[in-house]
C-alpha positions as CSV (number, residue, x, y, z in Angstrom):
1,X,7.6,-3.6,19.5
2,X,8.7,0.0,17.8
3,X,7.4,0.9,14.4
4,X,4.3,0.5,14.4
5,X,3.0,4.2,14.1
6,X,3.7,6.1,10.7
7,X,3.0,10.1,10.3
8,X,3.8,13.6,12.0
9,X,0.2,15.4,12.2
10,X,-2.3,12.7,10.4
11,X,-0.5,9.3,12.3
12,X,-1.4,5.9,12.2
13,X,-0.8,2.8,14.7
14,X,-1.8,0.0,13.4
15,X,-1.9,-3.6,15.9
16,X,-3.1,-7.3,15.8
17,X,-1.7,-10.4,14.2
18,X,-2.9,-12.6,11.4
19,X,-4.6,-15.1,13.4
20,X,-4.9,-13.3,16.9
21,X,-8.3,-12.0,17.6
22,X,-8.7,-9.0,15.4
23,X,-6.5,-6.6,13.8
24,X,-7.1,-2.6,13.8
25,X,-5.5,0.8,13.5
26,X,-5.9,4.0,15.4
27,X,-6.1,7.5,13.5
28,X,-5.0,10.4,15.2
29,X,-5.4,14.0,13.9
30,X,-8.3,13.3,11.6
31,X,-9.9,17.2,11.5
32,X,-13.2,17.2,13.4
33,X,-16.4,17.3,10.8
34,X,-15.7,14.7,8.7
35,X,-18.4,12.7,7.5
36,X,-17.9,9.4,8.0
37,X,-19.4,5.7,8.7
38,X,-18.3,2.0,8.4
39,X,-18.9,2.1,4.5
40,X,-16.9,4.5,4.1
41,X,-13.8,2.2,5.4
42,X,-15.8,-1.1,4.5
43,X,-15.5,0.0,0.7
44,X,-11.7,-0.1,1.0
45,X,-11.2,-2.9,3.1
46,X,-13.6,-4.8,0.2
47,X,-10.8,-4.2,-2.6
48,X,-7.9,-5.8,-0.2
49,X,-10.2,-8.6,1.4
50,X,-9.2,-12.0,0.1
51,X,-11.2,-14.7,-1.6
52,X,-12.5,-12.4,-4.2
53,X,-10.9,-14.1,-7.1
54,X,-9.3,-17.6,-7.8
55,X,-5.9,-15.6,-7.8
56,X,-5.9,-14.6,-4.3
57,X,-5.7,-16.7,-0.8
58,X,-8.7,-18.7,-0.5
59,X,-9.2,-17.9,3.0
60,X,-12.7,-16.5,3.5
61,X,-13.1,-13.5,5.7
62,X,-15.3,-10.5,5.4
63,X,-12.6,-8.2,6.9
64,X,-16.2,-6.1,8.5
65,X,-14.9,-3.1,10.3
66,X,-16.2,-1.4,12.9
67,X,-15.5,2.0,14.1
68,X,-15.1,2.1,18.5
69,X,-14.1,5.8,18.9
70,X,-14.0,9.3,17.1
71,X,-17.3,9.2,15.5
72,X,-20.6,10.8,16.9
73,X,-23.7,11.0,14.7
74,X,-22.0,10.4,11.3
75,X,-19.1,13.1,12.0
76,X,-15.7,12.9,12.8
77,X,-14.8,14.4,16.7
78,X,-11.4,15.2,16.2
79,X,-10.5,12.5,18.4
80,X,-8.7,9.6,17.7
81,X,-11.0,6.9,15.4
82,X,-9.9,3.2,16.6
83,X,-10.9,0.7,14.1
84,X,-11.4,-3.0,14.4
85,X,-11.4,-6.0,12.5
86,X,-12.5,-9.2,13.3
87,X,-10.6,-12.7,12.4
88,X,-12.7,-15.3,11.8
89,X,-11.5,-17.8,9.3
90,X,-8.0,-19.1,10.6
91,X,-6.7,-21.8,10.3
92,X,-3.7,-21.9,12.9
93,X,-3.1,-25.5,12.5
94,X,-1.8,-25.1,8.9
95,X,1.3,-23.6,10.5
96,X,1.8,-25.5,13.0
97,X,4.5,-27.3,11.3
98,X,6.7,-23.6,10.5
99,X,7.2,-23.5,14.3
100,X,10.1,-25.6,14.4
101,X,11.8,-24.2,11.1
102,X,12.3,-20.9,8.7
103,X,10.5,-20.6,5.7
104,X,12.4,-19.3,2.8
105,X,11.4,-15.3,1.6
106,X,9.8,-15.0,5.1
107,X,10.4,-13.1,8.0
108,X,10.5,-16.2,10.6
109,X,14.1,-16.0,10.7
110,X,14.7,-12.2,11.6
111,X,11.8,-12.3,13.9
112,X,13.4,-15.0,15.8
113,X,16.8,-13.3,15.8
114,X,15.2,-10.0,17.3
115,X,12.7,-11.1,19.6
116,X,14.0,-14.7,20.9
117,X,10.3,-15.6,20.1
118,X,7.1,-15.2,17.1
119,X,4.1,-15.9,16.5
120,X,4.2,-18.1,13.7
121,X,0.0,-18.5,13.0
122,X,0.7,-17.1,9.5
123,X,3.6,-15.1,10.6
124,X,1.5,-12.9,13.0
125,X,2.4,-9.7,12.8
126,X,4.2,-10.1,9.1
127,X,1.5,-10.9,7.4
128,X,-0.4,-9.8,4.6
129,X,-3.2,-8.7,7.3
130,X,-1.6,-6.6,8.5
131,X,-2.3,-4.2,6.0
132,X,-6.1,-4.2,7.1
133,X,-4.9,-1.1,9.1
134,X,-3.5,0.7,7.4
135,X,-6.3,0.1,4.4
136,X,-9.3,1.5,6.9
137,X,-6.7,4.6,7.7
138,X,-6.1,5.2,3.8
139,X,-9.9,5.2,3.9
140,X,-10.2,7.9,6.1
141,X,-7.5,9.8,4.2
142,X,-8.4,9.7,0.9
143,X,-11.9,10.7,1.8
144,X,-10.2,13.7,3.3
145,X,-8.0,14.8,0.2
146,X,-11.2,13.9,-1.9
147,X,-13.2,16.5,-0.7
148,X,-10.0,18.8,-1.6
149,X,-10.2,17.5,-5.1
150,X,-6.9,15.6,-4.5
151,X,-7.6,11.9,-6.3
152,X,-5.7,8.4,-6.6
153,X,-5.4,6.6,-9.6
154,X,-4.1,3.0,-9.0
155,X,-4.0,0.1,-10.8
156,X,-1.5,-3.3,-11.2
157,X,1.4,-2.3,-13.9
158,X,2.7,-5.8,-14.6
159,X,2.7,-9.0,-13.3
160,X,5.9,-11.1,-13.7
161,X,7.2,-10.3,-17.2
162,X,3.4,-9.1,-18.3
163,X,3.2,-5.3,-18.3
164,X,0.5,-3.4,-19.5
165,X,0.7,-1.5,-22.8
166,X,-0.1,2.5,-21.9
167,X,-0.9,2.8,-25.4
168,X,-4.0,0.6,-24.6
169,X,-5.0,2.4,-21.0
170,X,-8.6,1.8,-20.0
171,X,-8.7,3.0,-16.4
172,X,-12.5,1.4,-17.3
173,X,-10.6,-1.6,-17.2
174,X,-9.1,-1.9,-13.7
175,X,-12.1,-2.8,-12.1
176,X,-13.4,-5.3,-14.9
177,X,-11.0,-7.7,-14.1
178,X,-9.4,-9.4,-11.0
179,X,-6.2,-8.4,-11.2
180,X,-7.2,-4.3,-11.9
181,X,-4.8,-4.0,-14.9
182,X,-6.5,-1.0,-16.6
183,X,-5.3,-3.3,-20.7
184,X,-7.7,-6.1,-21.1
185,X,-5.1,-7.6,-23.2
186,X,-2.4,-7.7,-20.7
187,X,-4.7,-9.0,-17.6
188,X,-5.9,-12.1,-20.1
189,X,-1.9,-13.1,-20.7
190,X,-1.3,-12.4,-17.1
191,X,-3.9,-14.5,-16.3
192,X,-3.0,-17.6,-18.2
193,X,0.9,-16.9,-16.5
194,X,-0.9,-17.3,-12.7
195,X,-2.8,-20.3,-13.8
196,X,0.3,-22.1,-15.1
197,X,2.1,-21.1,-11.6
198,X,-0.8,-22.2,-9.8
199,X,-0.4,-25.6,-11.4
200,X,3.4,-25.4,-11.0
201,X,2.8,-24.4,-7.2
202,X,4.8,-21.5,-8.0
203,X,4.3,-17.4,-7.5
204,X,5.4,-14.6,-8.7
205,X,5.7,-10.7,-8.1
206,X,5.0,-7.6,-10.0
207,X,4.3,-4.3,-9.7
208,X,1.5,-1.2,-8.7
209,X,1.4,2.3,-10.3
210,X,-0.4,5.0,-8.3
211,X,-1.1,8.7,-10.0
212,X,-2.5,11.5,-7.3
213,X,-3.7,14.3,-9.5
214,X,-5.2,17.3,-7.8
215,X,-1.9,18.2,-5.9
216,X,-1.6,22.0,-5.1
217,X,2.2,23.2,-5.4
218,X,4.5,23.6,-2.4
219,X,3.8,20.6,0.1
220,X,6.4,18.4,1.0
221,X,9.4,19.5,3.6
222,X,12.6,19.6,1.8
223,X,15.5,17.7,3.7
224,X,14.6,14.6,5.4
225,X,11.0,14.6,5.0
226,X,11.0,15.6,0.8
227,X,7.4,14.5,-0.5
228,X,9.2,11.5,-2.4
229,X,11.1,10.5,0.0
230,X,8.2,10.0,2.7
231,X,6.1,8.6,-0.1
232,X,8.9,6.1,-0.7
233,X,8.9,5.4,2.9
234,X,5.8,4.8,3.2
235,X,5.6,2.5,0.3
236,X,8.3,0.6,1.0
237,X,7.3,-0.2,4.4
238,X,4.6,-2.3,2.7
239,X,5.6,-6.1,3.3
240,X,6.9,-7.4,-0.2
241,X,8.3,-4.0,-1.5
242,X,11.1,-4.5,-2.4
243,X,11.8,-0.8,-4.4
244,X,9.8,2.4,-5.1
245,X,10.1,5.3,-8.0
246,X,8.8,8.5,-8.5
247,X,8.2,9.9,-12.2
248,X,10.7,8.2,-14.6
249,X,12.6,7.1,-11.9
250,X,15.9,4.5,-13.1
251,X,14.6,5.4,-16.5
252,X,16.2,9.0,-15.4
253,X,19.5,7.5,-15.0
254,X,20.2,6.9,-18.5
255,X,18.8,10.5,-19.6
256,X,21.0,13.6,-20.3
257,X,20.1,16.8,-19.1
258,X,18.4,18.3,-21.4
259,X,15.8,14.8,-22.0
260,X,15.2,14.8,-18.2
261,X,14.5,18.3,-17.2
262,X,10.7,19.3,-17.5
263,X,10.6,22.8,-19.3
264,X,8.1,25.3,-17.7
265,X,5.5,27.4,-19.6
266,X,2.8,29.7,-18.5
267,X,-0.7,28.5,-19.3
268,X,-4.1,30.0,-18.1
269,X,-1.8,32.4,-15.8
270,X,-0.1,29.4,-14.2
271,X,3.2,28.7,-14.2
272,X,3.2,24.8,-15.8
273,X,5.5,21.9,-17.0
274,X,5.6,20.5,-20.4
275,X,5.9,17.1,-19.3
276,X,6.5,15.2,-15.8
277,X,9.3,13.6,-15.8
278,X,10.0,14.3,-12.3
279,X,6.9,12.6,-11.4
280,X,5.4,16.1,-9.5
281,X,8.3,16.6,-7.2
282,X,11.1,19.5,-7.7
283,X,13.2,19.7,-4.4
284,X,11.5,17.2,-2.6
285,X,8.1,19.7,-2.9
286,X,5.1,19.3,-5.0
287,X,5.0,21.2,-8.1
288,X,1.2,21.0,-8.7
289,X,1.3,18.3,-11.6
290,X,0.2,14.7,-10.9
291,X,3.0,12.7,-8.7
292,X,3.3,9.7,-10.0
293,X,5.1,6.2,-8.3
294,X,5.7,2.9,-8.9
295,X,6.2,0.0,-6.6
296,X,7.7,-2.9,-6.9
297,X,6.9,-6.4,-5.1
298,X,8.4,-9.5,-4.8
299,X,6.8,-13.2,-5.4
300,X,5.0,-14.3,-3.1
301,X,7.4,-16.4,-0.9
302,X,4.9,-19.8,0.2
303,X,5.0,-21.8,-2.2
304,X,3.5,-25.2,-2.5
305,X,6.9,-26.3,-4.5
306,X,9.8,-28.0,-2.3
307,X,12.7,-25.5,-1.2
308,X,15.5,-25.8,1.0
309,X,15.6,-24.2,4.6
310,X,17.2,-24.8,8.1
311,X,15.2,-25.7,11.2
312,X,15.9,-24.1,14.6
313,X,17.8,-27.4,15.7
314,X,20.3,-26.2,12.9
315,X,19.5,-29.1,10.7
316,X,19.5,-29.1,6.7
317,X,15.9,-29.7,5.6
318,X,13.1,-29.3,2.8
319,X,9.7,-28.3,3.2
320,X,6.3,-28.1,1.0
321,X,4.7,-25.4,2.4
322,X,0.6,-25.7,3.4
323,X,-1.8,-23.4,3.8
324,X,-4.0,-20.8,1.6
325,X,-1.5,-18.4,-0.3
326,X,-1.7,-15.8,-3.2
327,X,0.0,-16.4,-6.1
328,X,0.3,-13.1,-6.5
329,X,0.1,-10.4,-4.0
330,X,0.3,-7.5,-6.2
331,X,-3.8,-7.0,-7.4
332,X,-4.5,-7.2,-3.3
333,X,-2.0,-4.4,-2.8
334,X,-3.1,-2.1,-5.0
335,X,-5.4,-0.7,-2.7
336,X,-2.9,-1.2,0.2
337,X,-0.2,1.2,-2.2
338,X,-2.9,3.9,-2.5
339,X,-3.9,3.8,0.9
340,X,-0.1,4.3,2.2
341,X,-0.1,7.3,-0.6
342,X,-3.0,8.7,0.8
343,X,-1.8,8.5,4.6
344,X,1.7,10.2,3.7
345,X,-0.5,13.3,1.7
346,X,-2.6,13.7,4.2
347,X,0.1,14.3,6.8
348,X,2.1,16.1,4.9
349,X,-1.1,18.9,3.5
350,X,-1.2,18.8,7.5
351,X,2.2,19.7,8.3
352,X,2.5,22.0,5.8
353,X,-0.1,24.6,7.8
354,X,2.7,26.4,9.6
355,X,5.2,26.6,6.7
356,X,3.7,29.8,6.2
357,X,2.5,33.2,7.9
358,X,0.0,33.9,5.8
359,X,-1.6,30.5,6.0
360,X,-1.8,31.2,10.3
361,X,-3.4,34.9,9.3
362,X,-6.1,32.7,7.3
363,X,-7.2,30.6,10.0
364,X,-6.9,33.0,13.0
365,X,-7.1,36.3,12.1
C-alpha cells in the first residue's frame, strides 16, 4: 500500500490498523540532540485518545506509547524514532456484520474496489486510529519548532451550525471544556446539539482553526510545494476533511482588490502587514505573520440511525450500524489538525536550508 509516508526532509510513515496489534509511525530526519521521552509524545496522544468525554467513542484505550529507536539517554540520535502503540480494547466482533456489506460515508466500498480485499475490524487502516501516528510525530515536531519560538494555537471553530463568537475568544477556554471551543457560550449550545443527536442516533461534523504564530519570513517553496498548498495537503489527508482554507479563504472570493490586499508598513525596522488576510502566505512563502487555516470535517458517517446501502451480493439493504462511535469527530481532531501543521513546518524550515548560500556559509564555514 502507497501513501503512507508524508514529507521531504522531516518524513513520516505511519502503519497499523484499528484493531491489528498496535499502530505506530516512524520519524525520519528528526535533528540529533533533541530532548525527548515518552511524555513528551504521551501528552499529545492524551488530547486525541478516546473515552475522555461522553462526546467521543466510548472505547477505552490508553493509546501508551513507547519509543523502540532514535533515543539514547533522553536525546534524540538523529536516527530514525519508531513509535508504538498498543491496541487493547477492540472489539472486532461489533463489525463482524460490515463484512458482507458497505457502510454508507465509509471507505469499505473504495477499499474493496482497489484492493479486491479489507480489513473491516473498524475499517482497519481507515480509521480514526490511524491518526495515532501521525499525533506522536506532530509531537516530536512541534517540540522542535517550540524551541524556535514557532507555536500552535488550535482549537474547535464550530460544530454543526454552532460557531464560536471571536468577539468572545477565551483561548482559557479550549481546554475547560470537552469539545476545546475557546467561547463558553458556544461549547454549552454545542453541547445540548450532540446530546439531542446522541438521542436521535445521529452525528454531525464541524470544523478546526489552527494559528502558528512565531513564523520567520521566506519558508515555503513556491510552485508545487507553496507553504499553503503542502499545509492543505497535509490537512486534507486527515480522514473526514473534506476542505481546507488559509487566511480568509472563500471569504476572499467575494472581496475586491483593494479589501483583500494586506497593506505593508514598517514597524520596529520590520517590514509588516496591517492585517492578514492572506493568512501568512504571499506566493506560496511565509511572510512572518501568523498563518492561519481552517478545516473542515464531515459527520461522522456510523450512525446508529437506519440508512440504505448495498451488500457485496449486489442486494438492496438497510443497516443500524453497532459499535462505539463519536458523534462528533471534530474536538478529537483538533490535536490531529495541529499535529499535521506541525509535521508540514517542520519539513518545510528543513528544506528551506539550501534555499540559500549564505545559510550553507552559517553552518559550514
Amino acid at each position: 500500500m502507497a501513501g503512507s509516508t508524508f514529507g521531504t526532509e522531516f518524513k513520516i510513515t505511519t502503519w497499523g490498523e484499528s484493531h491489528g496489534k498496535a499502530l505506530g509511525v516512524i520519524v525520519d530526519g528528526c535533528p540529533s540532540g533533541l530532548e525527548l521521552n515518552e511524555s513528551d509524545i504521551q501528552a499529545f496522544l492524551d488530547r486525541r485518545r478516546p473515552g475522555r468525554s461522553k462526546y467521543a467513542t466510548a472505547r477505552s484505550e490508553s493509546d501508551e506509547v513507547t519509543i523502540l529507536s532514535g533515543v539514547f539517554e533522553g536525546l534524540t540520535t538523529g536516527t530514525p524514532i519508531s513509535l508504538i502503540v498498543y491496541n487493547k480494547d477492540q472489539h472486532s466482533s461489533d463489525y463482524s456484520e460490515i463484512a458482507s456489506y458497505y457502510r454508507p460515508g465509509h471507505a469499505d466500498y473504495t477499499f474493496d474496489e482497489k484492493f479486491g480485499f479489507r480489513d473491516y475490524r473498524g475499517g482497519g487502516r481507515s480509521s480514526g486510529r490511524e491518526t495515532i501516528g501521525r499525533v506522536a510525530a506532530g509531537a516530536i515536531a512541534a517540540k522542535i519548532l517550540n524551541s524556535l519560538n514557532i507555536n500552535f494555537l488550535c482549537y474547535t471553530a464550530s460544530i454543526g451550525d454552532i460557531s464560536i463568537d471571536h468577539d468572545r475568544f477565551d483561548a482559557s477556554q479550549i481546554n475547560s471544556n470537552p469539545l476545546y471551543m475557546p467561547d463558553a457560550s458556544a461549547a454549552d449550545r454545542a453541547a445540548l446539539y450532540l446530546d439531542e443527536l446522541k438521542a436521535s442516533g445521529n452525528s454531525t461534523g464541524g470544523s478546526v482553526e489552527c494559528r502558528i504564530s512565531g513564523m520567520p519570513s521566506g519558508i515555503g517553496e513556491p510552485v508545487f510545494d507553496k507553504i499553503d498548498a503542502e499545509l492543505a495537503k497535509a490537512v486534507m489527508s486527515i480522514g473526514a476533511v473534506k476542505a481546507v482554507e488559509i487566511g480568509d479563504g472563500i471569504r476572499s472570493s467575494s472581496l475586491t482588490g483593494i479589501d483583500n490586499n494586506d497593506f505593508f508598513e514598517m514597524k520596529n525596522g520590520c517590514v509588516t502587514k496591517m492585517s492578514n488576510h492572506s493568512g501568512g502566505t504571499l506566493g506560496g512563502i511565509s511572510d512572518g505573520s501568523d498563518i492561519l487555516l481552517r478545516a473542515y470535517f464531515k459527520p461522522t458517517p456510523s450512525v446508529s440511525a437506519s440508512q440504505n446501502t448495498v451488500n457485496k451480493s449486489g442486494e438492496n439493504i438497510s443497516v443500524n450500524i453497532k459499535g462505539r462511535h463519536d458523534p462528533v469527530i471534530v474536538p478529537r481532531a483538533v490535536v490531529v489538525v495541529e499535529s499535521m501543521a506541525a509535521v508540514t513546518i517542520a519539513d518545510l524550515l528543513m528544506r528551506n536550508l539550501s534555499s540559500r548560500m549564505d545559510n550553507l556559509k552559517k553552518i559550514y564555514l
